[in-house]
DOZA-782314 format. One record per residue (C-alpha): residue in three letters; x, y, z; chain. Coordinates in steps of 0.2 Angstrom, whole numbers, plus 5000, padded with zeros to 4 digits. Layout:
BEGIN
{zalum 'ALA'; {X; Y; Z}; 'A'}
...
END
This chain:
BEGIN
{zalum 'UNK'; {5082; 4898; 5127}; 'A'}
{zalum 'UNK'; {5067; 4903; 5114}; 'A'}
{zalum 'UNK'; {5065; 4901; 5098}; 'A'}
{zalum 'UNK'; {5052; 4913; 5092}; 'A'}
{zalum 'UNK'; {5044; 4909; 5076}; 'A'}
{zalum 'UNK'; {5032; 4920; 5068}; 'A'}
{zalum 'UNK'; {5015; 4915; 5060}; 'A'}
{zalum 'UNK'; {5009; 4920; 5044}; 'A'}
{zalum 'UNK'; {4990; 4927; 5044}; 'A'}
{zalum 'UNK'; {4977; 4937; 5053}; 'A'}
{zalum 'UNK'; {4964; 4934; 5040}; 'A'}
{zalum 'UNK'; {4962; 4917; 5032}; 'A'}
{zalum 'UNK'; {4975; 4907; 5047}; 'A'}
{zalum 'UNK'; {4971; 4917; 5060}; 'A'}
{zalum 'UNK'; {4959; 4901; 5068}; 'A'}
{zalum 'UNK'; {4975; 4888; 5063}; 'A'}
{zalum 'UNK'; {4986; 4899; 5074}; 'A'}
{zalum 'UNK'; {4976; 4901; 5088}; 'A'}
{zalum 'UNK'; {4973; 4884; 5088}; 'A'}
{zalum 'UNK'; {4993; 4878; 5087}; 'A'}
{zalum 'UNK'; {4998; 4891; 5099}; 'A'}
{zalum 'UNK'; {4986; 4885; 5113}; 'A'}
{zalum 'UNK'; {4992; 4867; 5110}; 'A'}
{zalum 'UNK'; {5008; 4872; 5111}; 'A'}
{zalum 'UNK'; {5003; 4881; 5125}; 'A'}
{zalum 'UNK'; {4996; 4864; 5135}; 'A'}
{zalum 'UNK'; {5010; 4850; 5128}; 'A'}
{zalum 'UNK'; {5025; 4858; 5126}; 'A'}
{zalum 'UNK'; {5032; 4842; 5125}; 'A'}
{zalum 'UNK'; {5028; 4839; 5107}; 'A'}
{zalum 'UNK'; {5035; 4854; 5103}; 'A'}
{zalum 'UNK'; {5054; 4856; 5097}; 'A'}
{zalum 'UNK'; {5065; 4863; 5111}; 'A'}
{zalum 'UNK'; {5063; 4883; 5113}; 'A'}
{zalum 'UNK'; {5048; 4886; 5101}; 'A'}
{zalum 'UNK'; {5038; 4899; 5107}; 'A'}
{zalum 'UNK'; {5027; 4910; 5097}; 'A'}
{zalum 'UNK'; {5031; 4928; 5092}; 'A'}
{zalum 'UNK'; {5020; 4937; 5081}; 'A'}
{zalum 'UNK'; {5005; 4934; 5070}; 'A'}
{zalum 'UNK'; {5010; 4945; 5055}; 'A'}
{zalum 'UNK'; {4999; 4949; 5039}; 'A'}
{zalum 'UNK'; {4984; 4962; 5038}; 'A'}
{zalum 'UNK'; {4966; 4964; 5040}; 'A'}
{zalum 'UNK'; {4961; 4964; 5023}; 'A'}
{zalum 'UNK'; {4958; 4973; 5011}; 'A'}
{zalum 'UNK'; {4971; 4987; 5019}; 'A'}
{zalum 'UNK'; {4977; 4998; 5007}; 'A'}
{zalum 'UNK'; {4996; 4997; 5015}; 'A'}
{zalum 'UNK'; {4998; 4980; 5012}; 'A'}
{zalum 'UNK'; {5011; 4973; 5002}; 'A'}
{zalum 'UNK'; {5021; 4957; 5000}; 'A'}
{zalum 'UNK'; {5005; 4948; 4993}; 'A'}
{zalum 'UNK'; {4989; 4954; 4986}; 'A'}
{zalum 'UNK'; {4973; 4954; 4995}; 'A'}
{zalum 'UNK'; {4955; 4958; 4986}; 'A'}
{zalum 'UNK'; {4937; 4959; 4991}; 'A'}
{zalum 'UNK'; {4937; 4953; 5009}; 'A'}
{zalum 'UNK'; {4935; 4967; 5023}; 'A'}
{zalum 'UNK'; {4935; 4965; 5041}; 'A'}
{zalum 'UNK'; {4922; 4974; 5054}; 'A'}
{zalum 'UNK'; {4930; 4983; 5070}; 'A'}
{zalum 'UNK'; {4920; 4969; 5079}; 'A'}
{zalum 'UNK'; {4933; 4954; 5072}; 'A'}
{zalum 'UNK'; {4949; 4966; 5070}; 'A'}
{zalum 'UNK'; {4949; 4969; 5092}; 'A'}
{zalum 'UNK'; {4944; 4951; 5095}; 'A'}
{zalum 'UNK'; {4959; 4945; 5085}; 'A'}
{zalum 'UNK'; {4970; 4959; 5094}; 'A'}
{zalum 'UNK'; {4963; 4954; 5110}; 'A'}
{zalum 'UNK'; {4964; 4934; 5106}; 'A'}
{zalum 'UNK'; {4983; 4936; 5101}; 'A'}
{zalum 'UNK'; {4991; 4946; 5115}; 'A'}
{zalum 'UNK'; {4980; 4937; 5129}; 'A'}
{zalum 'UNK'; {4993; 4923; 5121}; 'A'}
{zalum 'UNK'; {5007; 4932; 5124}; 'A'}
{zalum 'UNK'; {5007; 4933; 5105}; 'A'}
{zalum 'UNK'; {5011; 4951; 5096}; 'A'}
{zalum 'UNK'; {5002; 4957; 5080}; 'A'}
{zalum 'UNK'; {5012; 4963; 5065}; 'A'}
{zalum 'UNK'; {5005; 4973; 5052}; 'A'}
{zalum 'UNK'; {5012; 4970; 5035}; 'A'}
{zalum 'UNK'; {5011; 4986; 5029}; 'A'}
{zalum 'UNK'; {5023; 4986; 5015}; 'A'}
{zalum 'UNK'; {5015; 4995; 5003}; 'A'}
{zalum 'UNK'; {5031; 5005; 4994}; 'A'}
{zalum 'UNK'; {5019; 5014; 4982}; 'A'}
{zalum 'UNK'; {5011; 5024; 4994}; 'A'}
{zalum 'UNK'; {5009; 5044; 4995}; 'A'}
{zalum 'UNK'; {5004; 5059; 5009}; 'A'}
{zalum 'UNK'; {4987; 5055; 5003}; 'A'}
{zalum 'UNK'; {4987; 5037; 5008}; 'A'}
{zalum 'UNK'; {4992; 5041; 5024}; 'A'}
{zalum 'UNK'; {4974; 5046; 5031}; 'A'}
{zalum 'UNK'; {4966; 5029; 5026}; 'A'}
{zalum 'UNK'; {4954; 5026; 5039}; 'A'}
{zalum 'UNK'; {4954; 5008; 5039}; 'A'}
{zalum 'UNK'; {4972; 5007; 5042}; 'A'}
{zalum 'UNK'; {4974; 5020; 5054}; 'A'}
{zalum 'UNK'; {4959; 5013; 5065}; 'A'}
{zalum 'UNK'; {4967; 4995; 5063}; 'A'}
{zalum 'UNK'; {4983; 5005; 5069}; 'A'}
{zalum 'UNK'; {4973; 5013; 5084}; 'A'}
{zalum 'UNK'; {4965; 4996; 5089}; 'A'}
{zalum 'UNK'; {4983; 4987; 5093}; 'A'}
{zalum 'UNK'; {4992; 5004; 5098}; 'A'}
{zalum 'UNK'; {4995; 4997; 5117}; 'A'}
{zalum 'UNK'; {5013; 4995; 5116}; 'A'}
{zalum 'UNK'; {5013; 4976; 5112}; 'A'}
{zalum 'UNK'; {5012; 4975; 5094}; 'A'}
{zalum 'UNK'; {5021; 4982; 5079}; 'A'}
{zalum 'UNK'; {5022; 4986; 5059}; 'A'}
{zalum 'UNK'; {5033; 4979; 5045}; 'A'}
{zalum 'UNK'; {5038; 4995; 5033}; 'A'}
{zalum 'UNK'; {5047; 4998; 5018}; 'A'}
{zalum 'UNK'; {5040; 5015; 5014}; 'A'}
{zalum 'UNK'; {5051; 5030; 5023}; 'A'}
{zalum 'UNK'; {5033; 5040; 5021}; 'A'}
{zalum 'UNK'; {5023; 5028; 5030}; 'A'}
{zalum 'UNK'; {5038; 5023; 5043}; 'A'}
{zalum 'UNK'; {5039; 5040; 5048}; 'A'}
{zalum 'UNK'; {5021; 5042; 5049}; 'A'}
{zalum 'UNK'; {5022; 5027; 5061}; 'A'}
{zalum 'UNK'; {5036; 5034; 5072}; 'A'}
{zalum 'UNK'; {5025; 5052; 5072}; 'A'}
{zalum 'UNK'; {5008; 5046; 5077}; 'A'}
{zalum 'UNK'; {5009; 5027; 5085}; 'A'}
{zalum 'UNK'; {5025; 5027; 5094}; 'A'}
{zalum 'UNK'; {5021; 5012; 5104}; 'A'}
{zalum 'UNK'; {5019; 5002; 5088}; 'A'}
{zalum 'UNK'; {5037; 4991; 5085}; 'A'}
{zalum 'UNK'; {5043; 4994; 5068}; 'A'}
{zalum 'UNK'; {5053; 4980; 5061}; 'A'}
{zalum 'UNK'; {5061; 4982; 5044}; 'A'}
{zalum 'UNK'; {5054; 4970; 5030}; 'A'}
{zalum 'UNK'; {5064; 4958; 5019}; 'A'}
{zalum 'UNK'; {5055; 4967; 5004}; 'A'}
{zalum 'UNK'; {5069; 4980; 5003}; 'A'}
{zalum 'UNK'; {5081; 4968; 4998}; 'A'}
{zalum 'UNK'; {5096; 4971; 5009}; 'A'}
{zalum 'UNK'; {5110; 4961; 5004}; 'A'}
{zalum 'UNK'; {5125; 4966; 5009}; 'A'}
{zalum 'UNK'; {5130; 4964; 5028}; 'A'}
{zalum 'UNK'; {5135; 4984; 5030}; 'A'}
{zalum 'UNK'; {5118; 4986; 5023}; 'A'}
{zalum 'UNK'; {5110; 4976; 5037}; 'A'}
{zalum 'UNK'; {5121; 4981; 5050}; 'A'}
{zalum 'UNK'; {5115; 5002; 5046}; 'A'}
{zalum 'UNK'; {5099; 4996; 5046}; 'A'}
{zalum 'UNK'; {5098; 4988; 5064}; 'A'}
{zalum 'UNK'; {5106; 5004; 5068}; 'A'}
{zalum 'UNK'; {5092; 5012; 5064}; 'A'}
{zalum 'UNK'; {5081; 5007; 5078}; 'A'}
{zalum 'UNK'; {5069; 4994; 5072}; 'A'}
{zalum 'UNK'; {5064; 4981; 5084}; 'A'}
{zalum 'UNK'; {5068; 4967; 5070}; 'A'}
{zalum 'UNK'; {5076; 4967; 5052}; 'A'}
{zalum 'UNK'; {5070; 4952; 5041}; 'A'}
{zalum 'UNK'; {5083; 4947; 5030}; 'A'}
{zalum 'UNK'; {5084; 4944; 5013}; 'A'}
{zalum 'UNK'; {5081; 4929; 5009}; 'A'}
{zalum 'UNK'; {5097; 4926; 5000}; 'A'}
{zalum 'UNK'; {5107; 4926; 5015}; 'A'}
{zalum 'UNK'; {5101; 4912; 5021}; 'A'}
{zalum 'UNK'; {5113; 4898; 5024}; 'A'}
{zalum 'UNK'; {5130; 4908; 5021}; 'A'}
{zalum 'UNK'; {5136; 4908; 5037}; 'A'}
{zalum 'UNK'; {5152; 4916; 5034}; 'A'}
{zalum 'UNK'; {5143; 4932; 5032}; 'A'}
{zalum 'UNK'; {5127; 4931; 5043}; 'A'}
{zalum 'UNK'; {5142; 4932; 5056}; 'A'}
{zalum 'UNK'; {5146; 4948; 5054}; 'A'}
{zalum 'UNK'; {5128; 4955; 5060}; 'A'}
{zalum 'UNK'; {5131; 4965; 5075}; 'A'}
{zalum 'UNK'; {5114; 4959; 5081}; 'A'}
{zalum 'UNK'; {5107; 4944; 5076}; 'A'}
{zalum 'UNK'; {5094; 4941; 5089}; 'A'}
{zalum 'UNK'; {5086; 4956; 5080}; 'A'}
{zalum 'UNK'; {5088; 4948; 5065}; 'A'}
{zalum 'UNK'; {5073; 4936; 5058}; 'A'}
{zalum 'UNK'; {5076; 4923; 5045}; 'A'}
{zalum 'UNK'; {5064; 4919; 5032}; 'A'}
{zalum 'UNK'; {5065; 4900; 5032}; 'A'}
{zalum 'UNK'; {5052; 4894; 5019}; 'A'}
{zalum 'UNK'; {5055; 4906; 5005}; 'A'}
{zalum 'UNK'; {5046; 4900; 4989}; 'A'}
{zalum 'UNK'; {5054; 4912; 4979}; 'A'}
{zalum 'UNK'; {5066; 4907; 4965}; 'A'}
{zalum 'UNK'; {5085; 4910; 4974}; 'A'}
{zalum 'UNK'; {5091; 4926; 4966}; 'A'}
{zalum 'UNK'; {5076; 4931; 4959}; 'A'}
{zalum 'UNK'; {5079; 4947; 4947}; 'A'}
{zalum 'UNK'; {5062; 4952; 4947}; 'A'}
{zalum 'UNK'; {5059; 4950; 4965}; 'A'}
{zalum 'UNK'; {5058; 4969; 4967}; 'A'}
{zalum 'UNK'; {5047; 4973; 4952}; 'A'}
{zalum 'UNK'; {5033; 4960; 4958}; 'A'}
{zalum 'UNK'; {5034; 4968; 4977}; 'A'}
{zalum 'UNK'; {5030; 4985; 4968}; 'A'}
{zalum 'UNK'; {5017; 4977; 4957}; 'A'}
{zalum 'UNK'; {5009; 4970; 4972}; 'A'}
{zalum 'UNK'; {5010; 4988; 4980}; 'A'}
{zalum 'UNK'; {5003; 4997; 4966}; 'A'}
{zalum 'UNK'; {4989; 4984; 4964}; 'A'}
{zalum 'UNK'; {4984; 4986; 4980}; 'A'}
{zalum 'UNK'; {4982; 5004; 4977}; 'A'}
{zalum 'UNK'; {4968; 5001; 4964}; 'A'}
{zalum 'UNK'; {4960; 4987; 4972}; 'A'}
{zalum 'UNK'; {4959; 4997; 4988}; 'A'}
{zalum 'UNK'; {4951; 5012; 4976}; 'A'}
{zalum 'UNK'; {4937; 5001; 4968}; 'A'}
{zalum 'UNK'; {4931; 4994; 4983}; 'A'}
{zalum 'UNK'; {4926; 5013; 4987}; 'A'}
{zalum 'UNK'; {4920; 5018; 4971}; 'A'}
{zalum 'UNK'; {4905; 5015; 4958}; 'A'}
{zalum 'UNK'; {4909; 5002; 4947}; 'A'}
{zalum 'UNK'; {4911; 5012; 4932}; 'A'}
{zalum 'UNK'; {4926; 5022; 4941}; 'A'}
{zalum 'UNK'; {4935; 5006; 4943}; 'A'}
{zalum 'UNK'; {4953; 5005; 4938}; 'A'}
{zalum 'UNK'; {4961; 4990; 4929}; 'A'}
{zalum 'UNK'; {4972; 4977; 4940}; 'A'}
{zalum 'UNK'; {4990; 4975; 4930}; 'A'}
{zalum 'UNK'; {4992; 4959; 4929}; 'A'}
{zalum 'UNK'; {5011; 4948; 4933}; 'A'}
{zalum 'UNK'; {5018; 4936; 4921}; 'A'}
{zalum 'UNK'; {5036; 4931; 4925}; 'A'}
{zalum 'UNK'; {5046; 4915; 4920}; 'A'}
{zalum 'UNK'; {5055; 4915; 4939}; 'A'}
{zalum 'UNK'; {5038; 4916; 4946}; 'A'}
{zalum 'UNK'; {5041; 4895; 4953}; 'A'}
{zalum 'UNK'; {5032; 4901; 4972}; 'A'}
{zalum 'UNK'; {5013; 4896; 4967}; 'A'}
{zalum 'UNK'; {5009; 4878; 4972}; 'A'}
{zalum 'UNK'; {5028; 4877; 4982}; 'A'}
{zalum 'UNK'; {5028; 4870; 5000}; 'A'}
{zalum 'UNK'; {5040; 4864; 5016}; 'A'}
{zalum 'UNK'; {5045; 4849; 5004}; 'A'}
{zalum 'UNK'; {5047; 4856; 4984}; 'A'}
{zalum 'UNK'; {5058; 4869; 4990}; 'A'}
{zalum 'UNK'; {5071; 4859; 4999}; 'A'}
{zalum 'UNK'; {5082; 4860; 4985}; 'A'}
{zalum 'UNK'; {5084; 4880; 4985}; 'A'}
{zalum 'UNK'; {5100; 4883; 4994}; 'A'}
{zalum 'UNK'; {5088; 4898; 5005}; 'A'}
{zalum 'UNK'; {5080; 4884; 5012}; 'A'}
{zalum 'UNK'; {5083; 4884; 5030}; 'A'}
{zalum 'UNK'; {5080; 4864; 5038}; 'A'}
{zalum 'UNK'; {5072; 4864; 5057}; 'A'}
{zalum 'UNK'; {5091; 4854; 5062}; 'A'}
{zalum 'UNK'; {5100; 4870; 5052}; 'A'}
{zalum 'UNK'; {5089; 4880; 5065}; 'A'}
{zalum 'UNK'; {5094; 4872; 5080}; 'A'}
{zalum 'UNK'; {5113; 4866; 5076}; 'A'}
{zalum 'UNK'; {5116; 4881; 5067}; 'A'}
{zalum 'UNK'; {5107; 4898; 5068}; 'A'}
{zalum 'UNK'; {5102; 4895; 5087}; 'A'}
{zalum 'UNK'; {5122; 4893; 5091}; 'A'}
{zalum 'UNK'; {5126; 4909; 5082}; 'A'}
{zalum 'UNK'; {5114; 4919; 5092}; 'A'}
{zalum 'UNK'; {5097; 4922; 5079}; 'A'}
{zalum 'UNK'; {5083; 4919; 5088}; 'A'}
{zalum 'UNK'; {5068; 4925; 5076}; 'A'}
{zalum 'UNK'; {5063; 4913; 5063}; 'A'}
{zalum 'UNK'; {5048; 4919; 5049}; 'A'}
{zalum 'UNK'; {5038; 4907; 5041}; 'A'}
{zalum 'UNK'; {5031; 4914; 5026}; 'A'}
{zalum 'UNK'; {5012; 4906; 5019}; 'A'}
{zalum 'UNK'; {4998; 4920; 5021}; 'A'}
{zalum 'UNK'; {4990; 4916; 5008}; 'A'}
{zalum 'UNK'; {4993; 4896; 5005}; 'A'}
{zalum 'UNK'; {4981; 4882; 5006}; 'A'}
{zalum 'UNK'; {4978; 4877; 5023}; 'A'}
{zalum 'UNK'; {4987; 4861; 5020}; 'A'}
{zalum 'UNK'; {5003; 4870; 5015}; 'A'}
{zalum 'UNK'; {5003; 4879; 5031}; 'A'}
{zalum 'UNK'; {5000; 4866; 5045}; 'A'}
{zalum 'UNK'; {5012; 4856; 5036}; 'A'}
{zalum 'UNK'; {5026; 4869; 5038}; 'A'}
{zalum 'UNK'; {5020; 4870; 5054}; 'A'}
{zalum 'UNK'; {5024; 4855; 5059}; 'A'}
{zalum 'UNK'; {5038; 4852; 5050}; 'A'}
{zalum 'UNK'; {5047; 4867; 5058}; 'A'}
{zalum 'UNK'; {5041; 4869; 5077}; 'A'}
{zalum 'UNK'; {5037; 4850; 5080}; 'A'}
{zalum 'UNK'; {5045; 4834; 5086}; 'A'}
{zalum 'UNK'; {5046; 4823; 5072}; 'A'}
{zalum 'UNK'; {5042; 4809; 5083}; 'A'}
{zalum 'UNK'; {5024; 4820; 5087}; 'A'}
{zalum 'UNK'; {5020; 4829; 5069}; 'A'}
{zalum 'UNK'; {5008; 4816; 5065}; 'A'}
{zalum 'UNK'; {4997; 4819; 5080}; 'A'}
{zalum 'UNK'; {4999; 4836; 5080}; 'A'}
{zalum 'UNK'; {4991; 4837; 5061}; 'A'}
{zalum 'UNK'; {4979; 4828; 5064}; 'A'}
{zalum 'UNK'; {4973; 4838; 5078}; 'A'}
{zalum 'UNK'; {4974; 4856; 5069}; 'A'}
{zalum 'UNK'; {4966; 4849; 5054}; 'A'}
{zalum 'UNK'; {4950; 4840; 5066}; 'A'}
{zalum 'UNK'; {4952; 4858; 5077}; 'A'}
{zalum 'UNK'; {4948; 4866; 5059}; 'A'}
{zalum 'UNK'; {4936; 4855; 5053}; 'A'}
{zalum 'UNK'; {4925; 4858; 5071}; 'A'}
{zalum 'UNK'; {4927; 4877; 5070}; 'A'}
{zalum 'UNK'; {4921; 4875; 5051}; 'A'}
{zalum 'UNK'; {4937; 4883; 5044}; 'A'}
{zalum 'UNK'; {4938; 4866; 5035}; 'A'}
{zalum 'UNK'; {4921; 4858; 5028}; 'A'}
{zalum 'UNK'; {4922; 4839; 5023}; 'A'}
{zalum 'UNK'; {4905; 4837; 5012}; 'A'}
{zalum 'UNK'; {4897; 4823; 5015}; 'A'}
{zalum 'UNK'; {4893; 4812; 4996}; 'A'}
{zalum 'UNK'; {4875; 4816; 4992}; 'A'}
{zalum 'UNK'; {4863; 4803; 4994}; 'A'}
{zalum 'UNK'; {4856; 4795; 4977}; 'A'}
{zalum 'UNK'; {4843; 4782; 4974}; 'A'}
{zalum 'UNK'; {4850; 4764; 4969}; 'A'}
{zalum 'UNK'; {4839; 4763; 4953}; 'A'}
END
């Protein structure tokens, strides 16, 4: 039986789960029963498609963008675009970048997360090898809803998050083994404005993708995000276990693994280091094993210069 979980980051985590997936690979054994690794999911930054969170500044070179692609599915591990954009236009859709980062993964092994019916049938036109999987970000929240849209030939359908933990209607999906759960939402349950901030990300990344390829003086002004529900900066595995869309590792096992879901997503592409290997751990492995296990991904990180512990500088005694 596998539980497939699927790893935030192709960017910024991308050496954290290379490393956890090849010691998972060697010691199974500290690993919870069935754990296997699914996808990495996120971008090469700065893509104008992207959506869910914001990236700025950083860009990747074809070099890095194969060797990640290559690295991952020599694992057996898929990569996920997050391309989930929902403000994009025909215009958008000859973005070099994003259509070579396509072209690069396009050998039947990896996929993209859509919300946009533009770009989704873009996808199906010109990468049909590419697995599309519907994203969370288009807030599905009635059963029938979910139920059409795994009709619709995805290879997965994230859920909304508010789902989680009523049991009485994740029964009724038809297919839950196509169905991923987001585990680790930092979100505020119910959020109102959940929608508006994903189309604020999208339109953002719009016009940070635009001034990275323009002079400075045609740059176009970033609108900022205030909101009062906004609680997800600074969360992690542990402030958020009060949320009733928190879904515990024993909920996993004795619950969700029995009703036939199988896909698990933790969410964290753009948390501190910290925040990630601890969800790591706390999800995928043995309790009995988690101390180990962290202290061998933060000392793998600190030896590939991911993480830099400064040494004190030396001062005179005077």
């Amino acid at each position: 039986m596998e539980v497939r979980f699927h790893l935030p980051g192709l960017r910024r985590n991308f050496p954290l789960n290379i490393v956890f997936t090849k010691l998972l690979a060697e010691h199974p054994e500290f690993f919870r029963e069935g754990v296997t690794v699914g996808s990495f999911f996120g971008e090469f930054p700065t893509s104008l498609w992207n959506g869910g969170r914001n990236s700025r500044g950083d860009q990747c070179n074809a070099e890095y963008i194969n060797a990640v692609i290559r690295t991952a599915n020599e694992y057996g591990v898929a990569v996920r675009y997050t391309y989930t954009n929902m403000a994009l236009d025909e215009n958008d859709l000859q973005d070099a970048y994003c259509n070579y980062c396509l072209k690069a993964a396009d050998n039947g092994k990896n996929g993209v997360i859509v919300v946009s019916p533009l770009l989704e049938q873009y996808l199906r036109d010109n990468y049909p090898n590419m697995k599309l999987t519907s994203s969370t970000c288009k807030q599905i929240r009635g059963i029938d809803g979910v139920n059409a849209e795994l009709r619709k030939g995805y290879d997965m359908v994230v859920l909304d998050y508010n789902l989680n933990n009523h049991y009485d209607l994740l029964a009724q999906i038809e297919d839950k083994e196509r169905c991923e759960i987001l585990v680790n939402a930092a979100c505020e349950p119910n959020c109102p404005r959940r929608g508006e901030h994903y189309r604020n990300i999208s339109e953002n990344q719009k016009v940070i993708a635009h001034n990275m390829r323009s002079p400075r003086e045609e740059w176009k002004e970033v609108t900022p995000w205030t909101c009062k529900y906004c609680t997800g900066a600074g969360q992690n595995v542990y402030s958020i276990q009060g949320y009733p869309t928190y879904v515990s590792p024993d909920d996993i096992w004795n619950k969700y693994v029995p009703m036939g879901f199988r896909n698990f997503k933790i969410e964290g592409r753009t948390d501190n280091l910290f925040v990630v290997v601890e969800a790591f751990c706390h999800y995928m492995v043995l309790p009995e094993h988690q101390g180990v296990v962290r202290i061998h991904l933060l000392s793998q990180l600190e030896r590939m210069n991911v993480l830099q512990m400064n040494q004190p500088k030396p001062t005179p005694f005077l």
